[in-house]
Phi, psi and omega in degrees: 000140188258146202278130169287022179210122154018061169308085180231132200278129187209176176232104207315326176247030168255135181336309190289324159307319176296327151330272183335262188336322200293285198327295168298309183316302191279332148341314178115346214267158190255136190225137167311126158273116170222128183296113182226194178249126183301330206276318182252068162282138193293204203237318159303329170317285182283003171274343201251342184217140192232003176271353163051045150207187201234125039250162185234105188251121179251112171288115148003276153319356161113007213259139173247142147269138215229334202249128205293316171297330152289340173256357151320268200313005192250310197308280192308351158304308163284319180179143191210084211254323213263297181103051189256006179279118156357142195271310187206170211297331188262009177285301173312339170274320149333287195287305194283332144343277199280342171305323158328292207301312187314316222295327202230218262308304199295276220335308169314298203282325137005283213289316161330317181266228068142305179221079161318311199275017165286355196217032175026073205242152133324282163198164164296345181303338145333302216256328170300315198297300177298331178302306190322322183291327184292317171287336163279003156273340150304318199278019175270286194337303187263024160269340163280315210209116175324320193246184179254345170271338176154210168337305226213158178291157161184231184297326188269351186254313279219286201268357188293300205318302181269038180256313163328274166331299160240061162260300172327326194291327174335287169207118196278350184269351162270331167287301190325325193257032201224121179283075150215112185281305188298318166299316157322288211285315166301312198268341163271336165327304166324277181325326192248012155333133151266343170284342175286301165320263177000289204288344177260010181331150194243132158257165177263156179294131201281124168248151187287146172080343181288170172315147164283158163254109210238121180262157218222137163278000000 
């Protein structure tokens, strides 16, 4: 029987998942959550996305979204109640600039620095050192602007932070010790959110037939 609400398959501490959830929540919209472990992916999962990563929004109708920035853009779409969709075309062209630059150069330097030796690395400070640009160029933006959207949070603070975050996690006394007060500052804000609580609610991994995990605005 097919579930009257959003199905999205997500994983708690991946970047790309924590988007997807920051986004439906403050939309408003109420979606089944099912949690899983990348190492066990169900079957529904991949019967419904066969690229076997997260996040995965399975639509009532049958329609899947596979990509973390699409189920941003299909929720806020139905209602952006917060106002985090770009105002006009060339603000929208902005915010999708820097989500690129996260999405692709840090993230590379991101995985790199985090986990070298996957990439038969040395160590990450190569790779830290590049990231670090990317993050002093938040901290110009948000010396201009409270937010990485303008005024108020919104898509771009939304899809950035947690990749931010776990860059920061890495190794926290060196971001701690890096003069970008403002970028600090931004991301505990983020961190001490109640929609960041919201989103990090801790569940059990979803197996068929247990109680739904259902999030509710």
């Amino acid at each position: 029987m097919a579930s009257p609400l959003p199905i999205l398959y997500s994983f708690r501490r991946c970047p790309y998942a924590m988007r997807a959830r920051l986004a439906l929540l403050s939309s408003g919209q109420s979606f089944e959550l099912r949690e899983i472990v990348l190492s066990q992916k169900p079957p529904e999962m991949l019967a419904a996305s066969p690229k076997g990563t997260v996040p995965v929004l399975l639509l009532p109708d049958g329609q899947v979204i596979e990509q973390s920035l699409e189920v941003m853009q299909w929720t806020l779409q139905l209602a952006d109640p917060d106002h985090w969709l770009p105002q006009d075309a060339t603000h929208a062209t902005h915010v999708a600039e820097l989500i690129a630059r996260c999405d692709t150069p840090f993230k590379a330097d991101l995985d790199r620095y985090k986990y070298p030796n996957r990439y038969a690395l040395p160590d990450g400070s190569v790779h830290r050192a590049q990231g670090a640009e990317f993050l002093q160029a938040l901290e110009v933006r948000l010396a201009v602007t409270q937010f990485l959207s303008g005024t108020h949070f919104g898509l771009a603070d939304a899809a950035i932070a947690p990749f931010v975050r776990q860059f920061a996690h890495t190794d926290p006394q060196w971001f701690a010790a890096q003069t970008w007060p403002k970028l600090q500052g931004w991301l505990q804000a983020f961190e001490d959110s109640t929609l960041f609580a919201q989103a990090m609610i801790k569940v059990r991994q979803w197996a068929p037939g247990q109680p739904t995990t259902v999030f509710t605005p």
